[in-house]
TIDREN-950099 format. One line per 10 residues: their letters; for each residue z, x, y of N, C-alpha, C, O, CB. Coordinates in Angstrom, 2 decimals, padded with zeros to 5 digits. Glycine has a CB too. Layout:
% TIDREN-950099
a) Z,X,Y,Z,X,Y,Z,X,Y,Z,X,Y,Z,X,Y | ...
END
This chain:
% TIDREN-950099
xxxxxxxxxx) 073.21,057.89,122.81,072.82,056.63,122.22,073.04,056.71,120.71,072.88,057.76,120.08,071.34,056.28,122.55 | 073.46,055.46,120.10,073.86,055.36,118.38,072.17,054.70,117.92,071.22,054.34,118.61,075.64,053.85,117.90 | 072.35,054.77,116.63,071.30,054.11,116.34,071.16,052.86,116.44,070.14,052.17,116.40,071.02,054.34,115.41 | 072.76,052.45,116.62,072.66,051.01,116.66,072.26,050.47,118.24,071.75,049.37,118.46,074.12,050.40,116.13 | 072.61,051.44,119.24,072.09,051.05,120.06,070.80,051.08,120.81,070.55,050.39,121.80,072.68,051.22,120.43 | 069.98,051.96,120.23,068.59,052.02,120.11,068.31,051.45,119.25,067.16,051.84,119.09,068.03,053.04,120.03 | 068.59,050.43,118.14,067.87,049.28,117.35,067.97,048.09,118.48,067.04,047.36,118.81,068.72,048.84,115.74 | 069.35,048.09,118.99,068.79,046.39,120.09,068.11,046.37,120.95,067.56,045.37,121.41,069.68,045.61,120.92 | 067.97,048.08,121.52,067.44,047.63,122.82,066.17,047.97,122.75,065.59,048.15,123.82,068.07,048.18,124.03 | 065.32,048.16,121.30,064.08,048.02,120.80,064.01,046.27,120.52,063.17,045.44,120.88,063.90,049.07,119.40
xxxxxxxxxx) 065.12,046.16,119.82,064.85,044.56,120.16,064.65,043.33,121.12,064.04,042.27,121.28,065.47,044.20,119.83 | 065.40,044.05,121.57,065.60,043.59,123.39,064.02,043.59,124.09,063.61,042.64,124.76,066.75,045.10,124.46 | 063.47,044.46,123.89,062.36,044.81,124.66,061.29,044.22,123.47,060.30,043.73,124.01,062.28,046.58,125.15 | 061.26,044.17,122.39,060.46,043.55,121.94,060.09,041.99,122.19,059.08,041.47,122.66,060.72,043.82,120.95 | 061.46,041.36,121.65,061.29,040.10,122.20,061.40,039.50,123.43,061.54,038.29,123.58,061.84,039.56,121.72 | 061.32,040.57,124.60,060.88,040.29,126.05,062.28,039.68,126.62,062.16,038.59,127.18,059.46,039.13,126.17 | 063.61,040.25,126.56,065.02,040.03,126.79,065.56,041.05,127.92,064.89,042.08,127.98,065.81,040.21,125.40 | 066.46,040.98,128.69,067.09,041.51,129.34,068.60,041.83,129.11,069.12,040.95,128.42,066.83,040.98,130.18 | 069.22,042.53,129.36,070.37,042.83,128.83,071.53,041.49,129.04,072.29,041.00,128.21,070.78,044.23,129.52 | 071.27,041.09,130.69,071.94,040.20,131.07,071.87,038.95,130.13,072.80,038.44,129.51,071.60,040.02,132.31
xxxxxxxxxx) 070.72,038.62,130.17,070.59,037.34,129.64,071.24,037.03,128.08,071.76,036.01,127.63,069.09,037.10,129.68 | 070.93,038.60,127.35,071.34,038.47,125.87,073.09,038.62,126.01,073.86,037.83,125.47,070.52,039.85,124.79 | 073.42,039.57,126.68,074.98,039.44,126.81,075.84,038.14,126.98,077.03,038.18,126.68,075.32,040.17,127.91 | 075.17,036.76,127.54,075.50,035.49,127.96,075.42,035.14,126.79,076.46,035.01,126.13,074.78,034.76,128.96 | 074.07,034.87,126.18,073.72,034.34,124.59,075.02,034.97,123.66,075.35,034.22,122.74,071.95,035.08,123.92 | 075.51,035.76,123.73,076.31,036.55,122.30,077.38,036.21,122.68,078.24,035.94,121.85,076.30,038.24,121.94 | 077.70,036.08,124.33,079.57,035.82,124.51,080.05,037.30,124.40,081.00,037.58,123.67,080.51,034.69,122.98 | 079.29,038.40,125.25,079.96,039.80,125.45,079.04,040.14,127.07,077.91,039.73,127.34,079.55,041.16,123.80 | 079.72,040.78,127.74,079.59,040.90,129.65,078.48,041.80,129.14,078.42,042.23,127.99,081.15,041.75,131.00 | 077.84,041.98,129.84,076.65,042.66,130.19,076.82,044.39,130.33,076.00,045.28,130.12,076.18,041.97,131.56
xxxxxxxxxx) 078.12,044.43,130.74,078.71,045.92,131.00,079.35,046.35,129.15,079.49,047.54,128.86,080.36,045.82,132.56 | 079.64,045.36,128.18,079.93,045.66,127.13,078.04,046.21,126.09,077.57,047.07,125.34,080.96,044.20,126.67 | 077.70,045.00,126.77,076.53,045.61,125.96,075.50,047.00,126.35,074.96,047.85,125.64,075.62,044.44,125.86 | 075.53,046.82,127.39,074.79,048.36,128.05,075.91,049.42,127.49,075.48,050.49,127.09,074.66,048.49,130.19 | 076.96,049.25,127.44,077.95,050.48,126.74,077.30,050.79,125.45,076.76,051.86,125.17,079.66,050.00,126.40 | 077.43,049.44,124.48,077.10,049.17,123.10,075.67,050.20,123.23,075.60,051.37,122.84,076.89,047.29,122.68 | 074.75,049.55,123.78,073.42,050.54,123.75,073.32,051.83,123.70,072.59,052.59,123.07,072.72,050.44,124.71 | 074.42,052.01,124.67,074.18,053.94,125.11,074.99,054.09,124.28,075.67,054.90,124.91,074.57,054.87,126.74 | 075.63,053.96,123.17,076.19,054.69,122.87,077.75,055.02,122.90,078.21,055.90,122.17,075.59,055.20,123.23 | 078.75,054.09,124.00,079.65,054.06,124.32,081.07,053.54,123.96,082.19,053.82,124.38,079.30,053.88,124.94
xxxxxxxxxx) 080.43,052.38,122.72,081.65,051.96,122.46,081.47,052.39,120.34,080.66,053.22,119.93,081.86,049.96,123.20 | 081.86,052.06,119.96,081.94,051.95,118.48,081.25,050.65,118.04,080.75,049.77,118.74,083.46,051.98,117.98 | 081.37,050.76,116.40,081.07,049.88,115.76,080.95,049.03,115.96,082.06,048.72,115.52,081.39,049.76,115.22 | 080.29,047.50,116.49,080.09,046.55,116.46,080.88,045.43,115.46,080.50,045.57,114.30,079.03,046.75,116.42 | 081.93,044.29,115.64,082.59,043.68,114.78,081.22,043.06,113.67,080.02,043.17,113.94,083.61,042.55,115.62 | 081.79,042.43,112.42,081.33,041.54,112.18,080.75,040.48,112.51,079.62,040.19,112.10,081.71,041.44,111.89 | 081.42,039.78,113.27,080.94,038.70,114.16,080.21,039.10,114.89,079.05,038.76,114.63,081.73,038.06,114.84 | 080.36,039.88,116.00,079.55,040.11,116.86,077.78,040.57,116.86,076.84,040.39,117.64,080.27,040.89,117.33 | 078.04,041.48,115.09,076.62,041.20,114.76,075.91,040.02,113.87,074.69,040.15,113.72,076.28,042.28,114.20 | 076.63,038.67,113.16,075.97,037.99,112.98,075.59,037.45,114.47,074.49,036.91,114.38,076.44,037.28,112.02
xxxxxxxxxx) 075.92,037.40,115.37,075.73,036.57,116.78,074.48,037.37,117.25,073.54,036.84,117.85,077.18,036.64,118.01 | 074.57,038.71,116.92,072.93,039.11,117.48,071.72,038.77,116.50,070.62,038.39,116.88,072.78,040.85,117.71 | 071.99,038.91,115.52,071.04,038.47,114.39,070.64,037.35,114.32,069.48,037.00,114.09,071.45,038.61,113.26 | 071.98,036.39,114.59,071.21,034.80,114.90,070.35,034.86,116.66,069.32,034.29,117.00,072.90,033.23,114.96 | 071.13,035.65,117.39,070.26,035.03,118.42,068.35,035.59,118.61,067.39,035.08,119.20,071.20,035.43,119.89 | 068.53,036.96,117.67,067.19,037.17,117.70,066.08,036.49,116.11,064.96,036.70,115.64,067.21,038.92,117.90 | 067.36,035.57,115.77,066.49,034.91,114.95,066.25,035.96,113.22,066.35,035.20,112.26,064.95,034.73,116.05 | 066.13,036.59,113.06,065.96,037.93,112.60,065.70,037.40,110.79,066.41,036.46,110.41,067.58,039.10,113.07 | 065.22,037.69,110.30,065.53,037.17,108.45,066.38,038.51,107.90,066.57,039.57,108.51,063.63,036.98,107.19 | 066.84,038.12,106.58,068.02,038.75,106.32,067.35,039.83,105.99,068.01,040.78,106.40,069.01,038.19,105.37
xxxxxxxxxx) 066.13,040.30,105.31,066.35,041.98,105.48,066.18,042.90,106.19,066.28,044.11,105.99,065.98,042.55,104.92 | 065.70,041.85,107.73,066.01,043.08,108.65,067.79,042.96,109.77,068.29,043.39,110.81,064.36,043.09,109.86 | 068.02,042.27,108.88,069.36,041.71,109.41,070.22,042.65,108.84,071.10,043.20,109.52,069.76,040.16,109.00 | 069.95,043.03,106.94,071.00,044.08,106.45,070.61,045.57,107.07,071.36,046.53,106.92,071.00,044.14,104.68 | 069.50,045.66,107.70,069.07,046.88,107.99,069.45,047.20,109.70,069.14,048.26,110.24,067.46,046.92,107.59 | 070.10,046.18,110.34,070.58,046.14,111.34,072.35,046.56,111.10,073.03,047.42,111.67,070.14,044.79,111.88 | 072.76,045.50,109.94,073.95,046.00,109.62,074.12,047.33,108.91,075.21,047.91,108.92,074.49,045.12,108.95 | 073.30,047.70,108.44,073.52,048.91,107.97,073.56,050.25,109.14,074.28,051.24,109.10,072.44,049.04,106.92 | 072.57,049.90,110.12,072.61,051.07,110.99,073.78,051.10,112.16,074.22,052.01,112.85,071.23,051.15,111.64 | 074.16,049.33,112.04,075.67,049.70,113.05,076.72,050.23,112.42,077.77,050.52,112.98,076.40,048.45,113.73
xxxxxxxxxx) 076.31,050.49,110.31,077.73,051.36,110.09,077.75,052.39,110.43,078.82,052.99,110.43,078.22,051.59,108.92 | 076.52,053.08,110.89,076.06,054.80,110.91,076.32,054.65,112.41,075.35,055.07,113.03,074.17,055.45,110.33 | 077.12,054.27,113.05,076.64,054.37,114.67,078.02,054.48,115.56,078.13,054.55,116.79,075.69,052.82,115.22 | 078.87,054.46,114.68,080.09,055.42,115.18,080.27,056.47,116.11,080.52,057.55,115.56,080.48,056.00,114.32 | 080.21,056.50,117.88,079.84,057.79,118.36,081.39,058.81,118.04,081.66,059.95,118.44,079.31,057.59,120.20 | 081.88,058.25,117.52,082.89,059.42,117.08,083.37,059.19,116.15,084.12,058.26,115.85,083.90,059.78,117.79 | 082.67,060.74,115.07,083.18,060.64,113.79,084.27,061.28,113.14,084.65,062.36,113.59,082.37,060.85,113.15 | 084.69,060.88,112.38,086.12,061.60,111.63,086.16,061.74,110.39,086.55,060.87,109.60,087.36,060.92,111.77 | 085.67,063.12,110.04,085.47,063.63,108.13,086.96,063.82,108.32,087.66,064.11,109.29,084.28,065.45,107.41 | 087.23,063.50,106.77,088.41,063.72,106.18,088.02,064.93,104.91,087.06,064.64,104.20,089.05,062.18,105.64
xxxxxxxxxx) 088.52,065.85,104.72,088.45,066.86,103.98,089.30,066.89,103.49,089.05,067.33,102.37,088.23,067.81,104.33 | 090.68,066.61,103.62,091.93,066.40,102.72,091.72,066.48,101.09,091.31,065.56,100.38,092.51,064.95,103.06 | 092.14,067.91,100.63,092.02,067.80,099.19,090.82,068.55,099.11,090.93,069.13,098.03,091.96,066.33,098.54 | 089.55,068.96,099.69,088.59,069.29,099.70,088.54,071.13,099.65,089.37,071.70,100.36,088.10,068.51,100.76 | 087.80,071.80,098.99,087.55,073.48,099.23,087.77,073.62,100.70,087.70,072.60,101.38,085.87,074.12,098.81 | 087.99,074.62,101.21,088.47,075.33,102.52,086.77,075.06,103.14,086.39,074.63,104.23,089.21,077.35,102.30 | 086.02,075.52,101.95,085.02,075.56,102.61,084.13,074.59,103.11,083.36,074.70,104.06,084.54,076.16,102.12 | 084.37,073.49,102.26,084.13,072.09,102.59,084.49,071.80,104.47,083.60,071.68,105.31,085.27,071.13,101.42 | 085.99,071.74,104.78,086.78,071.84,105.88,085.88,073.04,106.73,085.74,072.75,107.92,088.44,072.22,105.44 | 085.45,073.94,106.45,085.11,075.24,107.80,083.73,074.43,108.18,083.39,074.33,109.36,084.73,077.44,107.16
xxxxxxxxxx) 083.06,073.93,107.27,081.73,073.43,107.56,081.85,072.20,108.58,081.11,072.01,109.55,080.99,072.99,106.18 | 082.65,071.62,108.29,082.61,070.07,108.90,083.39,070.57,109.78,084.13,069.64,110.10,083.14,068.63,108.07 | 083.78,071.85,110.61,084.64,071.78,111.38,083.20,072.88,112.48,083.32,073.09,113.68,086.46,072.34,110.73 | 082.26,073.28,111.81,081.92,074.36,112.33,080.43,073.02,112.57,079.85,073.10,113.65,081.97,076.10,111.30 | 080.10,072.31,111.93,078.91,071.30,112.23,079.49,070.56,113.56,078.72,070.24,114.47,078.57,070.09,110.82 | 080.86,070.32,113.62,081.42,068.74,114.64,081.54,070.13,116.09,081.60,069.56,117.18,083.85,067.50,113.88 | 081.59,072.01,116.25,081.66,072.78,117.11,079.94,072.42,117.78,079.86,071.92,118.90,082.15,074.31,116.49 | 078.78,072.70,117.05,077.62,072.60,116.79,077.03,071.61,117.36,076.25,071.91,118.27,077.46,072.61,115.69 | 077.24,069.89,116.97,075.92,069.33,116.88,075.58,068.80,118.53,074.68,068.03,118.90,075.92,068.02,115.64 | 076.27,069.26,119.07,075.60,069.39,120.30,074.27,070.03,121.08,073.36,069.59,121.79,076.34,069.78,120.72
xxxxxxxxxx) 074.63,071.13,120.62,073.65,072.36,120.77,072.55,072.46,119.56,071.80,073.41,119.80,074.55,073.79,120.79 | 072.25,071.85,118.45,071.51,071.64,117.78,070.60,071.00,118.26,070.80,069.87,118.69,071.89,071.31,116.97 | 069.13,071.71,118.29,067.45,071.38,118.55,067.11,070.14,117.62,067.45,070.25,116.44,066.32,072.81,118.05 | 066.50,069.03,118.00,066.20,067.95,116.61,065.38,068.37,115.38,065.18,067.60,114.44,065.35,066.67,117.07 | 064.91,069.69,115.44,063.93,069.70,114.22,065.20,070.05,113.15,065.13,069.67,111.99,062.44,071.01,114.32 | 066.29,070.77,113.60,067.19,071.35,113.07,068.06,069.89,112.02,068.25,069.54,110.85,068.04,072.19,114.39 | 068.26,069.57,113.06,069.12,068.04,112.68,068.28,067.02,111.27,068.70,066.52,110.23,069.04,066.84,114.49 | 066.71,067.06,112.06,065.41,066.73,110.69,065.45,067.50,109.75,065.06,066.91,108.73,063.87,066.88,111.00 | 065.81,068.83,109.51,066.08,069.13,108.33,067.13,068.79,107.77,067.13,068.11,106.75,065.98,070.11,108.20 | 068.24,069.23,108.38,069.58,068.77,107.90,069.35,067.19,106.80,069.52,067.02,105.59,070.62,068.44,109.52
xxxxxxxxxx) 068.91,066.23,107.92,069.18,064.81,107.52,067.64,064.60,105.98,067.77,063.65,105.20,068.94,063.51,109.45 | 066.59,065.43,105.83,065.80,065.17,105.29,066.64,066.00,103.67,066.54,065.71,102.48,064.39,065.59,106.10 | 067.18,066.76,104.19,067.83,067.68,102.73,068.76,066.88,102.14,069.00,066.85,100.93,068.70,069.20,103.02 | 069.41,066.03,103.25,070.37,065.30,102.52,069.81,064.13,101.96,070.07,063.75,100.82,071.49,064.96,103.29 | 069.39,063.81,102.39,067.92,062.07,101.38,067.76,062.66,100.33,067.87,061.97,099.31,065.76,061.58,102.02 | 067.49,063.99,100.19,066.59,064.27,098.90,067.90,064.35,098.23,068.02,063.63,097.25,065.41,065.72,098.78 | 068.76,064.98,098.51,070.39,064.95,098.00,070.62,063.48,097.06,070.68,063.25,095.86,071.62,064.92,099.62 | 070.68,062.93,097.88,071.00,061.41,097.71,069.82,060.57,096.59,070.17,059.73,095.76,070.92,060.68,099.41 | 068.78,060.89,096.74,067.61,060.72,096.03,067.97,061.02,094.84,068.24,060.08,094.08,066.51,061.43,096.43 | 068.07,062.15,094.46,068.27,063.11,093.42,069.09,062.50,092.74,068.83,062.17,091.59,068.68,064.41,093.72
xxxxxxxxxx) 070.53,062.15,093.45,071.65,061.53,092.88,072.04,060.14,092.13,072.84,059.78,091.26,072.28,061.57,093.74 | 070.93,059.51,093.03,070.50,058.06,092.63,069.76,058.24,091.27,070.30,057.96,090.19,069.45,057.31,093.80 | 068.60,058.68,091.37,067.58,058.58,090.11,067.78,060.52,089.27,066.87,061.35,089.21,065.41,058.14,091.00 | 068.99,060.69,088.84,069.31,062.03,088.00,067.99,062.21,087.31,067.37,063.23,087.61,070.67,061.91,086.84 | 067.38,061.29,086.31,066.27,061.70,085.47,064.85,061.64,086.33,063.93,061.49,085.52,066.23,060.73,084.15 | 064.46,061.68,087.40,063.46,061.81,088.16,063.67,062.85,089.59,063.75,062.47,090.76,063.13,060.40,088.43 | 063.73,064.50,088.99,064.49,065.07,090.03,063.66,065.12,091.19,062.45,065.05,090.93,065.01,066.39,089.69 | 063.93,065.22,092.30,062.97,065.27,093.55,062.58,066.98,094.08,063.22,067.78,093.39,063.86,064.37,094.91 | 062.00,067.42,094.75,062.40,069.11,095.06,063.64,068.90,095.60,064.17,068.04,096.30,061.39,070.10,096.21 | 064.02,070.18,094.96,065.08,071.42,095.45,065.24,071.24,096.63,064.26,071.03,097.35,064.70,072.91,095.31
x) 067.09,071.32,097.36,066.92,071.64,098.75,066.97,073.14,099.11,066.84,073.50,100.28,067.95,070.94,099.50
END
């Protein structure tokens, strides 16, 4: 499952929906969207997510926070290292061998080191801890 597809079908179930019924509403088969959920297909068009956003009604900032998590929801990703240290390339080649077999607390660190990364990077004069 992507995140994007565990955001609808939290939505789905929130607002008391069935897969069928919402697949009719959007103008995508019912077998596209259960894919979409698990995980199966890619990115979601443009269109296709203003059509979920309008049909669950949604206001726009949880609408950009919907679009934002169908950019992260790619089930297959492709780093480009081109130009990059060797070592850059062994990592991203030795993480994409890996994240299968990776335990989630493992992955929670990973993803919490990199926020603070990003944190750090955003606000330089307010450093956050060390990773």
């Amino acid at each position: 499952m992507t995140p994007f597809g565990e955001a609808i079908r939290q939505l789905r179930e929130r607002k008391g929906v069935n897969q069928k019924d919402m697949a009719s509403a959007i103008g995508v088969t019912p077998a596209y969207l259960s894919a979409l959920e698990h995980g199966q297909r890619g990115k979601p068009s443009f269109d296709l997510l203003q059509r979920i956003a309008g049909y669950f009604n949604i206001i726009w900032d949880e609408a950009d926070d919907l679009f934002a998590v169908a950019g992260m929801s790619h089930p297959k990703v492709a780093l480009d290292t081109v130009g990059l240290p060797a070592s850059y390339t062994a990592f991203a080649n030795r993480l994409a061998g890996m994240i299968r077999t990776l335990p989630p607390d493992v992955i929670e660190d990973l993803d919490a080191r990199l926020s603070r990364w990003e944190q750090d990077r955003q606000n330089p004069g307010n450093p956050v801890e060390s990773c």
